[in-house]
N, C-alpha and C positions, 0 to 999 in steps of 0.2 A: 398605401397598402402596408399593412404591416410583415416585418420578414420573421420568417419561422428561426428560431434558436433551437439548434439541436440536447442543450441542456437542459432546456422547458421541455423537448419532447421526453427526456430519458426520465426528467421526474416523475410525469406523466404515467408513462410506462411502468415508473417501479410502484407508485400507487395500485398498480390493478393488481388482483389478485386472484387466482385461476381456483373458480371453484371446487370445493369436493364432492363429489356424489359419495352417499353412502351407499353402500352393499348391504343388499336385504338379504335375507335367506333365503335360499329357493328349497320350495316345496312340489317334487317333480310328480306327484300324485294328483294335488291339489290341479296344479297347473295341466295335466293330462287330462283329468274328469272338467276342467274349464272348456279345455277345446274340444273336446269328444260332445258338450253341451251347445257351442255354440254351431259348431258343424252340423249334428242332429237338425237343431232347429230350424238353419237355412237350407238343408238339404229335403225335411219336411214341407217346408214351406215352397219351393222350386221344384216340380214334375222336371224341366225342359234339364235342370242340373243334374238332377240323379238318374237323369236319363242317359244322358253325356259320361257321368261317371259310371255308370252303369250297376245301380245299387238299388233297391229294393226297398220297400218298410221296412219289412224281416230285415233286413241289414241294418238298419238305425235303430229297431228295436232291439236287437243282440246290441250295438254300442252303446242303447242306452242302459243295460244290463251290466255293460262293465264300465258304464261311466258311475254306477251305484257302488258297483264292490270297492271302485277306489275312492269315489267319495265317503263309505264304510270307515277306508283305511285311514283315511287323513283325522277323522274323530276322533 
């Protein structure tokens, strides 16, 4: 068996290199009228959900109403 040398690990080590993520810019409009869309549609789609939540069409049709004016915004 071969024995581990702590100086091969430290080279090892100093090889690796800790990624960067970039930062996008956030778009809190965009991103609002995304999720006001994707909720719509699974709350459309699920009676037993928006029963539980306790919301209506009229309620999804008013969000999809202001999921328009801020996708308006973001153009």
């Amino acid at each position: 068996m071969e024995s581990i040398h702590l100086h091969t690990l430290a080279s090892h080590a100093a090889k690796a290199t800790p990624s960067r993520t970039i930062r996008r810019k956030v778009n809190g409009a965009a991103t609002a009228a995304l999720l006001i869309k994707m909720a719509t549609e699974i709350l459309t789609a699920s009676p037993t959900l928006r029963k539980s939540a306790n919301l209506t069409l009229m309620d999804l049709a008013a969000a999809d109403k202001v999921r328009k004016s801020l996708q308006k915004r973001v153009e």
